[in-house]
C-alpha positions as CSV (number, residue, x, y, z in Angstrom):
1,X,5.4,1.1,-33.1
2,X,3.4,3.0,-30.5
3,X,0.4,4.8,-31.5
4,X,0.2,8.2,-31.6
5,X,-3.0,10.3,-30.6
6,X,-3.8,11.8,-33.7
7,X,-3.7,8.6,-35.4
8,X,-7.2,7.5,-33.7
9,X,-10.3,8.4,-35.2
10,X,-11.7,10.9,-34.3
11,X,-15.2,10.7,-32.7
12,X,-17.6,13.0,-30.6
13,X,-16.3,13.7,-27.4
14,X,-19.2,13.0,-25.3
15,X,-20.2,9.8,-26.8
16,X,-19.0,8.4,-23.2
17,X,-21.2,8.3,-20.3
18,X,-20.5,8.0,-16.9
19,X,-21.3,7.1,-13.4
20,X,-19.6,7.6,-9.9
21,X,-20.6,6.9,-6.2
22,X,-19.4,6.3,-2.9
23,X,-19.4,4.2,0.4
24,X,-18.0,4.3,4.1
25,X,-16.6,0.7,4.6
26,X,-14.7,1.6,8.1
27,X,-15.1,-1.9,9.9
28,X,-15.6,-1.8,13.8
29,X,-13.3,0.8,15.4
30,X,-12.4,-1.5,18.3
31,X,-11.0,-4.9,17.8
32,X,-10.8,-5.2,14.1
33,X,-7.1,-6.9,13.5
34,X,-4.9,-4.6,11.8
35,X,-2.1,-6.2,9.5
36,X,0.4,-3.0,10.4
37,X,0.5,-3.1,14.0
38,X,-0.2,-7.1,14.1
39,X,-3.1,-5.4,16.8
40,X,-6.8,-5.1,17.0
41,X,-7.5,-1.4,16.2
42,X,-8.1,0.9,19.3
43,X,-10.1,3.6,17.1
44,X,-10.7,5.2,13.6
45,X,-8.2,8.0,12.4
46,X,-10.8,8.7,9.2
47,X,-13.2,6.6,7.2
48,X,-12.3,3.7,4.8
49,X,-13.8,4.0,1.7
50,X,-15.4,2.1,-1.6
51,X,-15.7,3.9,-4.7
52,X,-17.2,2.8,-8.1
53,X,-16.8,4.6,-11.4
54,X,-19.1,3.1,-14.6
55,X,-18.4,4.3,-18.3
56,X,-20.7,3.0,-21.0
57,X,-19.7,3.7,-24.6
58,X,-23.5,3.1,-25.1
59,X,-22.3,-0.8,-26.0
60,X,-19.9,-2.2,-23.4
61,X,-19.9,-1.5,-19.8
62,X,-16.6,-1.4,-17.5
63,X,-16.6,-0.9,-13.8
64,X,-13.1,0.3,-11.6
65,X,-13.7,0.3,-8.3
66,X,-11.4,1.6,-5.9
67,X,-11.0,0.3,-2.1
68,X,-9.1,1.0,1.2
69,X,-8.4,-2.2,1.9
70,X,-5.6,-4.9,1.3
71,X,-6.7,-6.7,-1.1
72,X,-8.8,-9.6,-1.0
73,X,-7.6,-14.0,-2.1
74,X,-9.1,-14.9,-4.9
75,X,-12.4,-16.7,-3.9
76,X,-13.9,-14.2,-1.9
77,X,-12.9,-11.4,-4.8
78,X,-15.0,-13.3,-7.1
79,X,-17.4,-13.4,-4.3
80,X,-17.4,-9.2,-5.0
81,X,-17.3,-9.5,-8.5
82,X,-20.4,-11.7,-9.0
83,X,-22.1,-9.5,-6.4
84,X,-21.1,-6.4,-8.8
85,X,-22.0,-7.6,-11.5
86,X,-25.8,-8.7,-10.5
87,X,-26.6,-5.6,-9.0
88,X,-25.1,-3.7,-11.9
89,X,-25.3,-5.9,-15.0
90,X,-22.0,-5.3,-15.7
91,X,-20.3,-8.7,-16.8
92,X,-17.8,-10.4,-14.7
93,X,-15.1,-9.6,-16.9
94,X,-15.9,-5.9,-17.1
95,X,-14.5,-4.9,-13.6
96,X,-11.6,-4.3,-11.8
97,X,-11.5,-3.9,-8.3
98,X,-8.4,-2.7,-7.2
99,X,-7.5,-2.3,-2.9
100,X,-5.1,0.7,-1.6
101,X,-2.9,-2.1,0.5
102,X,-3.3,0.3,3.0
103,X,-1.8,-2.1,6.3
104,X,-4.2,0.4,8.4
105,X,-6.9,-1.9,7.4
106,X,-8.4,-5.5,8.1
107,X,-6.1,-8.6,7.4
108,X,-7.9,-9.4,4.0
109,X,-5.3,-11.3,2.0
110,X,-4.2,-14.8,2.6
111,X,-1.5,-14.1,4.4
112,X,-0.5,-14.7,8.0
113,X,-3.4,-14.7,10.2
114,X,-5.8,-14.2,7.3
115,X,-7.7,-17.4,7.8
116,X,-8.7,-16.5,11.6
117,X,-10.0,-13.4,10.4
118,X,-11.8,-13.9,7.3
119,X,-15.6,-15.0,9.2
120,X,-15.9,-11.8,10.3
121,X,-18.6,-9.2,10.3
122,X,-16.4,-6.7,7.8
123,X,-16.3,-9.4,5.1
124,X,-19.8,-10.1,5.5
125,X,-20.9,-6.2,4.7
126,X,-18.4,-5.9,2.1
127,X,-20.5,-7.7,-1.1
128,X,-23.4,-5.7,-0.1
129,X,-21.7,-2.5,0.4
130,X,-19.8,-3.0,-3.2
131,X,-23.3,-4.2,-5.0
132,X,-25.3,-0.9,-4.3
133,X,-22.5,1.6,-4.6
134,X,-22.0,0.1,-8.2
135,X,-25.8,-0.4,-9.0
136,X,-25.8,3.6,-8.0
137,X,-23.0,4.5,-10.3
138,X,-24.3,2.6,-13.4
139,X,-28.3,3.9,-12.9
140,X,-26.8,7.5,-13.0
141,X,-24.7,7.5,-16.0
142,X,-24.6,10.8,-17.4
143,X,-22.1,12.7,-20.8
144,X,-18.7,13.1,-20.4
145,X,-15.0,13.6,-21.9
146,X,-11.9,12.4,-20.5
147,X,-8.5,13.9,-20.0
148,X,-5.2,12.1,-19.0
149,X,-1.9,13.8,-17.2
150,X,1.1,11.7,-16.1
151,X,2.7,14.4,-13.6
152,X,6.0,14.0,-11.8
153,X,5.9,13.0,-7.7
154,X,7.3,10.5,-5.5
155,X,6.0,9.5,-2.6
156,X,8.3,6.5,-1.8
157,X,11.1,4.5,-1.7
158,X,12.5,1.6,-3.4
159,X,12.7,-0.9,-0.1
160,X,14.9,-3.6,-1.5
161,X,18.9,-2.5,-0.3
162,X,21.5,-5.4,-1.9
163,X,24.0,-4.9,0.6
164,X,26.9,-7.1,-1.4
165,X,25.8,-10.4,-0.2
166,X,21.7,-10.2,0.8
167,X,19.3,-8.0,0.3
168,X,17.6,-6.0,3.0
169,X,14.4,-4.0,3.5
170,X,15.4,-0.3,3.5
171,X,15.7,2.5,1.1
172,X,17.7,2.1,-2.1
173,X,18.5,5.0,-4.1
174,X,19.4,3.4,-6.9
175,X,15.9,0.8,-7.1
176,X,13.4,1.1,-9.7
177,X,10.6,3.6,-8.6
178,X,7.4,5.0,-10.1
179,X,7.8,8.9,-9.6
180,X,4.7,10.1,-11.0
181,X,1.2,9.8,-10.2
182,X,-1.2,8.6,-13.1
183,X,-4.5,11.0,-13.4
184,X,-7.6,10.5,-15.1
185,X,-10.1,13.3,-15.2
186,X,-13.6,12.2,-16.0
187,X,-15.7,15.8,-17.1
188,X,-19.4,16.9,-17.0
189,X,-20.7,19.5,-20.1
190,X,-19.7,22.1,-17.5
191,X,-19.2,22.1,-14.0
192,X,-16.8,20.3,-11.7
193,X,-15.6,16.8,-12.8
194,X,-17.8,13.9,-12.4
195,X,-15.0,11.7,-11.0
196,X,-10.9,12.0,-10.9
197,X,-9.0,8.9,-10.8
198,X,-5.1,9.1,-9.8
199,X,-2.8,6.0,-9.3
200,X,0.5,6.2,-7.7
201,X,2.8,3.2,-6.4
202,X,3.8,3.3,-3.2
203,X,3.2,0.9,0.1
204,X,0.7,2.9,2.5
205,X,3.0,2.0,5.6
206,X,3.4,5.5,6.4
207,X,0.6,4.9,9.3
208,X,1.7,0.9,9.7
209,X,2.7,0.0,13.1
210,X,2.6,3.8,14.4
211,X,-0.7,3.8,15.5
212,X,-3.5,1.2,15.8
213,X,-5.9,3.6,14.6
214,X,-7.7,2.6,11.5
215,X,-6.9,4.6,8.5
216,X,-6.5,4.8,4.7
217,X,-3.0,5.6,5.0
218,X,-1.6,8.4,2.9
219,X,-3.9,7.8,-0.3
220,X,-6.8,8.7,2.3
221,X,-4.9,12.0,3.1
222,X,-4.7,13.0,-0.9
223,X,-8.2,12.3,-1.2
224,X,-8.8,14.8,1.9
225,X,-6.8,17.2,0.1
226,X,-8.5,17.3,-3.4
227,X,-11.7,17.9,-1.3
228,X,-9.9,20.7,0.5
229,X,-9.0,22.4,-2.8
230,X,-11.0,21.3,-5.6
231,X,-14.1,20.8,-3.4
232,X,-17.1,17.8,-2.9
233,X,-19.1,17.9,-6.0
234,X,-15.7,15.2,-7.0
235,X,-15.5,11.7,-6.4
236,X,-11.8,11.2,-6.1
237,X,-10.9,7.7,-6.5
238,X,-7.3,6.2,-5.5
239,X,-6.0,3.2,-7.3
240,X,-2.6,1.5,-5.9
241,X,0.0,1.1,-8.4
242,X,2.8,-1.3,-8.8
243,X,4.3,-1.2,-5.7
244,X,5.4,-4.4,-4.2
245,X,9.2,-2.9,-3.5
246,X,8.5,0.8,-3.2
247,X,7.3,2.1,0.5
248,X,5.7,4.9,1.1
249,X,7.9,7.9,3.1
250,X,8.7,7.6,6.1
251,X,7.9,3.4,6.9
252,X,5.9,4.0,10.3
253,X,6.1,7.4,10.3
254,X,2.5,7.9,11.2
255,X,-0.8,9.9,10.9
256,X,0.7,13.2,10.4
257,X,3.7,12.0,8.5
258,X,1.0,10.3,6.2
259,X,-0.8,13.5,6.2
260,X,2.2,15.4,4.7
261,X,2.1,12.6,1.5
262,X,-1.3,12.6,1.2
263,X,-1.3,16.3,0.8
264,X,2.0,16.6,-1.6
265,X,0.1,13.6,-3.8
266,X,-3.3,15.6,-4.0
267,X,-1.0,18.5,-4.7
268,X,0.4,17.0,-7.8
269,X,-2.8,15.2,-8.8
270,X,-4.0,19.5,-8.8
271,X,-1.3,20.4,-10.8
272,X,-2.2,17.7,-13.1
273,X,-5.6,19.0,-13.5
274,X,-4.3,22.8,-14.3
275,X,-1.7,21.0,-16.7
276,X,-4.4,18.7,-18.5
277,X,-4.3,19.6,-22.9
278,X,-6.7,17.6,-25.3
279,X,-9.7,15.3,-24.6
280,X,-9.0,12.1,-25.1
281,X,-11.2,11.1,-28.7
282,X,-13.1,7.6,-27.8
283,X,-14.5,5.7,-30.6
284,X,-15.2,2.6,-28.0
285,X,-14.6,0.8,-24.7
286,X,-12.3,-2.6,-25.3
287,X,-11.8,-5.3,-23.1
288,X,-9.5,-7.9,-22.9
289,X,-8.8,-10.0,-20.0
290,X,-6.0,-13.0,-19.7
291,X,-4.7,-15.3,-17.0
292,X,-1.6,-17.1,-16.5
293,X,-0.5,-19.8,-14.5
294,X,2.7,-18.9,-13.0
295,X,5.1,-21.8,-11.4
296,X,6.5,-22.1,-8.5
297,X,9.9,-23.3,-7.1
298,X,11.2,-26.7,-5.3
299,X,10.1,-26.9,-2.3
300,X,13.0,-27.9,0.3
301,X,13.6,-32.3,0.7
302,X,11.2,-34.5,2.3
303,X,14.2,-34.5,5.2
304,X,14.2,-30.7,5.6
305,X,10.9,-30.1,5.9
306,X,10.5,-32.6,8.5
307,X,13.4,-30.8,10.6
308,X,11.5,-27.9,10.2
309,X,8.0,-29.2,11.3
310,X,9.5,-30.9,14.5
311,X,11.6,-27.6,15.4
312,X,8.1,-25.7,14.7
313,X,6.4,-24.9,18.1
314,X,3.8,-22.1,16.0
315,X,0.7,-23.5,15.2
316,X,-0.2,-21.2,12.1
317,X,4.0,-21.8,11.1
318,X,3.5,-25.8,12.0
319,X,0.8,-25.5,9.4
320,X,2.7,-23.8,6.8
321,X,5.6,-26.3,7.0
322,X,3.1,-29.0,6.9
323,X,1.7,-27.7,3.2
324,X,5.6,-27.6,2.3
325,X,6.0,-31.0,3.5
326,X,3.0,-32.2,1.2
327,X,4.3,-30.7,-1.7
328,X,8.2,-32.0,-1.5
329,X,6.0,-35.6,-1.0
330,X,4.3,-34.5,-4.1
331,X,4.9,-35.4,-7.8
332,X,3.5,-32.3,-9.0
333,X,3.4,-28.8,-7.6
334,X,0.4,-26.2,-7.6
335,X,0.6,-22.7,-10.0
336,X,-0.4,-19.6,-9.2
337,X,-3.0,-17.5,-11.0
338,X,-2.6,-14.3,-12.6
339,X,-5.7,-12.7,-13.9
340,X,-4.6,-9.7,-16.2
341,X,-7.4,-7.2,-17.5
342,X,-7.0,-4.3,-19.9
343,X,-9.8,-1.6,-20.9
344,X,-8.6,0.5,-24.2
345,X,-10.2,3.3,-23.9
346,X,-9.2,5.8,-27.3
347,X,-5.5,5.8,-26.7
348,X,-5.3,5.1,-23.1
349,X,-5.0,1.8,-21.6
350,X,-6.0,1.1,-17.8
351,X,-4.4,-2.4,-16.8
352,X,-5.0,-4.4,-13.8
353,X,-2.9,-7.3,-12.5
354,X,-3.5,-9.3,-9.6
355,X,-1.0,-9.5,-6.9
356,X,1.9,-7.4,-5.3
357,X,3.6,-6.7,-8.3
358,X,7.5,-4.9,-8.6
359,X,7.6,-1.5,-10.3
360,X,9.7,-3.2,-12.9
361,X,7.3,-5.0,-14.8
362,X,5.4,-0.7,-15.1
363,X,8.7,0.4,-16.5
364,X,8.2,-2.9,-19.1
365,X,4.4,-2.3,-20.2
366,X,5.6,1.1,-20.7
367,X,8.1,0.1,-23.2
368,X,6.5,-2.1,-25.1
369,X,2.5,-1.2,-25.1
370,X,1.1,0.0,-28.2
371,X,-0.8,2.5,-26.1
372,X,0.7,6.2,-26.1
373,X,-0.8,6.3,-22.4
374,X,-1.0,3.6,-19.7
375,X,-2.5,3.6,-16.1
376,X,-1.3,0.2,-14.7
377,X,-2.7,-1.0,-11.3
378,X,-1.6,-4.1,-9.2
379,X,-3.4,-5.9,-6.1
380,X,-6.5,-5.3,-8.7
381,X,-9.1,-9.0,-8.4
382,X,-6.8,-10.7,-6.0
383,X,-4.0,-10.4,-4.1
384,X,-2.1,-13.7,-3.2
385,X,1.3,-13.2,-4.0
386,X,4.0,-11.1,-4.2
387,X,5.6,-10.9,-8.2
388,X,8.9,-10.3,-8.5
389,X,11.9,-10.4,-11.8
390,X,14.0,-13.5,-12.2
391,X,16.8,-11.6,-10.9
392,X,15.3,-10.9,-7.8
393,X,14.7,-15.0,-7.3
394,X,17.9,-15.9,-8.5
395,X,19.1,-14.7,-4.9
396,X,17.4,-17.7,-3.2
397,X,17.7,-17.1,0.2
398,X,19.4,-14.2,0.2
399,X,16.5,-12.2,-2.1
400,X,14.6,-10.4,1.0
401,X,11.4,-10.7,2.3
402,X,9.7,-10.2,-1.4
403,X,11.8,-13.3,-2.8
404,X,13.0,-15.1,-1.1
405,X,11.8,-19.0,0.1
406,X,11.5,-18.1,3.9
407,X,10.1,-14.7,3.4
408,X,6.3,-13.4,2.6
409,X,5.9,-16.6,0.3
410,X,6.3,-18.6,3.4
411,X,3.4,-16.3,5.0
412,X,1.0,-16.1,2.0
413,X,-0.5,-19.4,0.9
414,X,1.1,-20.6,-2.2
415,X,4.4,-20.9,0.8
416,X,6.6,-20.8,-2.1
417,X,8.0,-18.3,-4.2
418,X,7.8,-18.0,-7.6
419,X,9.8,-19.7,-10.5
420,X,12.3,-17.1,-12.2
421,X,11.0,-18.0,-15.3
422,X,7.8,-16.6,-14.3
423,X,9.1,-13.0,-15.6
424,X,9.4,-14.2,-19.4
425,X,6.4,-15.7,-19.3
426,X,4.4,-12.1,-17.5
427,X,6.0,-10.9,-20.3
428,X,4.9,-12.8,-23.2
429,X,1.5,-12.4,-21.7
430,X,1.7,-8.7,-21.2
431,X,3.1,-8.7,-24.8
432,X,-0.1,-10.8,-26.2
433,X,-2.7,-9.1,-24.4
434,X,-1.9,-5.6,-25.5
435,X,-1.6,-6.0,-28.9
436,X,-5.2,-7.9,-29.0
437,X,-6.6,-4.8,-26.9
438,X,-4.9,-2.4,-30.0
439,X,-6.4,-4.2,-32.9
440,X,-8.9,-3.0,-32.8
């Protein structure tokens, strides 16, 4: 049964303390290799940014950190992790770092390209930058309450169109979406809020291949707005939701189509903030962290991936086949890592999952947490895959770019999609995890 608010303990409201700060990561403005254009960048549009928030319950430690970027594979997110956590003292297994996915940004994930431009002197500056901007936040920790809104707004689309036989990438009005946008108000005694953290889901491919002008995308625009109207004594910190098959409005619509969701997002984040009732009552700062290995599907005959490879003229496809040819000569296929973490926090849970993740699997924790309020992030440590339901893979080759064998599986490194069984077992997982985080 799900918790209600007056059923936890009631404590002081400022036993919490807090930290914020801030950083410019905005890579070189000429020739830095943009994933939405498939271009190297031509100029800035407005900053990229890293932003760190610490609460201490004057016993555990968590760190969010919020980042217009992509997202990051695996090995080089634990690369920013450990850097975190030295400079910070924050254990490993305290923080979340969770990327934007704006595609106005470096190619950061293993997808693609990725490989050719991972040495490069963005991803160098990038532990650094995260290590101090974190040490800052936790050696300034100061009192403060929290407040939570969930207010109605929609910035996208459901992008996955079954048009009776296949399914295609275009708006669906009948999809599963995520209209609201998730807001976390982080208060002084007095004054302006320390921090505000909103989460919405929605691709930022507003900007995409419009322009080859780095920017944040639309999240960078709501940010510009709360300054505009709440002011700069804030830190307002974007987290990406689950949003693997919901596009942000209009796809390549650019800058100033971006600047009109930015500005309707910061709009409702502001009405959230007027709307805002009761302190959330903190007794302590749980943490619970899980990963699963998720399996993947056949790959195609030794015979078809040969076809394949010798019809292959790509270098970077000539690769891929060759990994698929491996595995169908293999007796045993790789998984795929999902690293879950939760943070209970009074009666609100912040979760973070790893990868591009479909809005169905919000709509599930939703159901099913023990939590009366949830905040749930995707591409949050690592971004190698996308997620999707079983129903979605059951359509083989017909399931879209999301889903299917030949689609952004092919491009990302695992090269195959995921089992359909994978969704019962997210589940169970979910299921587990949040019920350890409530016992508490």
């Amino acid at each position: 049964m799900k918790k209600q608010k007056d059923q936890i303990p009631q404590s002081s409201p400022h036993k919490l303390l807090a930290g914020v700060a801030q950083t410019t990561i905005t890579p070189d403005a000429q020739g830095t290799f943009l994933i939405g254009p498939m271009q190297p960048s031509t100029g800035v549009n407005d900053e990229l940014w890293a932003r760190a928030l610490v609460l201490s319950d004057g016993t555990n430690q968590i760190a969010i950190l919020t980042l217009d970027c992509l997202g990051f594979d695996f090995a080089f997110n634990d690369i920013l992790i450990q850097a975190v956590s030295e400079s910070s003292h924050i254990p490993t297994e305290n923080i979340m770092i969770n990327c934007s996915h704006t595609h106005s940004a470096p190619i950061t994930i293993p997808w693609g390209p990725w490989d050719k431009e991972k040495d490069t002197p963005f991803h160098r500056f990038l532990p650094e930058k995260m290590a101090v901007v974190t040490k800052q936040a936790s050696l300034h920790l100061e009192p403060v309450s929290l407040r939570y809104r969930r207010e109605a707004t929609q910035v996208g689309f459901n992008r996955r169109f079954f048009d009776g036989h296949s399914i295609n990438m275009a708006p669906n009005p009948n999809g599963a979406i995520l209209p609201w946008v998730d807001v976390l108000s982080i208060e002084r005694t007095g004054g302006k809020p320390l921090a505000i953290l909103f989460s919405h889901a929605a691709h930022p491919v507003i900007v995409h291949g419009a322009c080859t002008s780095i920017s944040a995308d639309y999240p960078g625009f709501a940010v510009e707005t709360l300054i505009r109207e709440l002011g700069d004594e804030t830190v307002y910190m974007f987290a990406q939701g689950c949003s693997a098959n919901i596009n942000g409005f209009p796809l390549r619509g650019g800058i100033d189509a971006a600047n009109g969701a930015g500005r309707d997002l910061g709009q409702a984040v502001c009405r959230s903030l007027k709307r805002m009732e009761e302190e959330i009552s903190v007794d302590n700062i749980q943490i619970k962290s899980m990963e699963l290995e998720l399996p993947l599907q056949d790959p195609p005959s030794v015979e078809e991936c040969q076809r394949m490879l010798a019809q292959e003229k790509d270098a970077n496809r000539r690769q891929a086949f060759s990994q698929l040819l491996h595995y169908s000569q293999s007796s045993q296929l790789p998984s795929v890592r999902l690293p879950i973490r939760a943070f209970g926090i009074g009666d609100l849970c912040v979760l973070g999952l790893a990868h591009e993740i479909f809005a169905e699997y919000h709509h599930y924790i939703n159901q099913i947490s023990p939590f009366a309020d949830n905040i749930v992030l995707a591409y949050t440590n690592g971004v190698e895959c996308y997620v999707g339901t079983e129903a979605d893979y059951d359509l083989g080759d017909d399931g879209g770019y999301e889903t299917s064998p030949m689609g952004a599986a092919f491009l990302y490194q695992p090269r195959l999609p995921l089992s359909p069984q994978s969704e019962e077992l997210i589940k169970k997982g979910l299921k587990h995890l949040l019920g350890q985080l409530a016992t508490r």
